[in-house]
C-alpha positions as CSV (number, residue, x, y, z in Angstrom):
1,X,-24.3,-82.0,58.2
2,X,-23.3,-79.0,56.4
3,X,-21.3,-78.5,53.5
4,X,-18.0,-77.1,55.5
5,X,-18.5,-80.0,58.0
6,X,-18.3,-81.9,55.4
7,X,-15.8,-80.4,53.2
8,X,-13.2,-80.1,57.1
9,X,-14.2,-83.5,58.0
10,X,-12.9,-84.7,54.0
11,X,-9.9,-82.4,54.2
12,X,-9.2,-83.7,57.6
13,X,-8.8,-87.2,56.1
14,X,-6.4,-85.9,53.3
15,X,-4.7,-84.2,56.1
16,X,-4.1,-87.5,58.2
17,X,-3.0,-89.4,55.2
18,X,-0.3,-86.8,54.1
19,X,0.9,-87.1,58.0
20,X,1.1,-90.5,58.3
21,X,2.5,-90.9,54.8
22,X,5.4,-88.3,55.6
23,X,6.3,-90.2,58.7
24,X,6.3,-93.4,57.5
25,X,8.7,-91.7,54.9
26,X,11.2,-89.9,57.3
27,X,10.9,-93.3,59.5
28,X,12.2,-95.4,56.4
29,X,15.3,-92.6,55.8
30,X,16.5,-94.5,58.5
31,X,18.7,-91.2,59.2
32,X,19.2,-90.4,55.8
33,X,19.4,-86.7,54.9
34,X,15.9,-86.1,53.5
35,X,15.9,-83.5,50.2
36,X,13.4,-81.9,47.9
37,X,10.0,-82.6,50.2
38,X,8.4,-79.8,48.9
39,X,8.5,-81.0,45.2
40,X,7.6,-84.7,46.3
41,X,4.4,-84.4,48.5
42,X,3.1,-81.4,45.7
43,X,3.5,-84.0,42.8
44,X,1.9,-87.4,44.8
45,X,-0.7,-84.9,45.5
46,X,-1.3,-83.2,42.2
47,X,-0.7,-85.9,39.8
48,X,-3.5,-87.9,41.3
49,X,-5.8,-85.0,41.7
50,X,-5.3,-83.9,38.4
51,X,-6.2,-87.4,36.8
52,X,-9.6,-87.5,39.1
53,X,-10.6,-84.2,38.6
54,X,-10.4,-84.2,34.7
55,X,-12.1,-87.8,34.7
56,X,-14.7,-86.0,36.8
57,X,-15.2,-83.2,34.3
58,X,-15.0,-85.9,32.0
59,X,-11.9,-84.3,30.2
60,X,-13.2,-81.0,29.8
61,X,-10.8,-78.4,31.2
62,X,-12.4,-75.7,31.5
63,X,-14.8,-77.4,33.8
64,X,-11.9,-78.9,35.7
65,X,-10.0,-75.6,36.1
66,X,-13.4,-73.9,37.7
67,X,-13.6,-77.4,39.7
68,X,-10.2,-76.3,41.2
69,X,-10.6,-73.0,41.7
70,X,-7.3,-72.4,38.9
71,X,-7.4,-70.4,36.1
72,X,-7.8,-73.1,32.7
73,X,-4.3,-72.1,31.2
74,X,-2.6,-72.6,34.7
75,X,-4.1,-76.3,34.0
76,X,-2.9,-76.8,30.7
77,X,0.3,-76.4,32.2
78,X,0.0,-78.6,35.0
79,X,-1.1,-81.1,32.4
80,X,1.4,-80.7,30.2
81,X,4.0,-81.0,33.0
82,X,2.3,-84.2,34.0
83,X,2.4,-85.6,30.4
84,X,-1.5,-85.5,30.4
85,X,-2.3,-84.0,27.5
């Protein structure tokens, strides 16, 4: 197994769960007039990948930033937006 199988085959997991998760969500609005998805699935997302990528690089950010392909100030302000800092 390669690397990009197994980096699609990861990603296709993640995809799947953001699908099911957003219609489980719309099916619980119940008709409701949904608002602000955008913001919502970016923050369950980031948040979380955020927390294990920096316990991964074992709280070093500059490691984490090349981890996630972002430059290291963008992360400082993703972590300071998240409070974790």
């Amino acid at each position: 197994m390669t690397f990009l199988t197994m980096h699609t085959t990861k990603s296709n997991s993640i995809d799947e769960a953001v699908t099911r998760s957003l219609e489980k969500y719309f099916a619980d609005l119940e008709g409701s007039r949904p608002s602000a998805i955008y913001d919502m699935v970016l923050s369950a997302v980031e948040r979380p990948m955020l927390e294990v990528v920096m316990k991964q690089a074992q709280g070093n950010q500059l490691r984490a930033s090349m981890m996630l392909g972002i430059n290291r100030n963008t992360l400082r302000k993703k972590l300071q937006f998240y409070g974790m800092l």
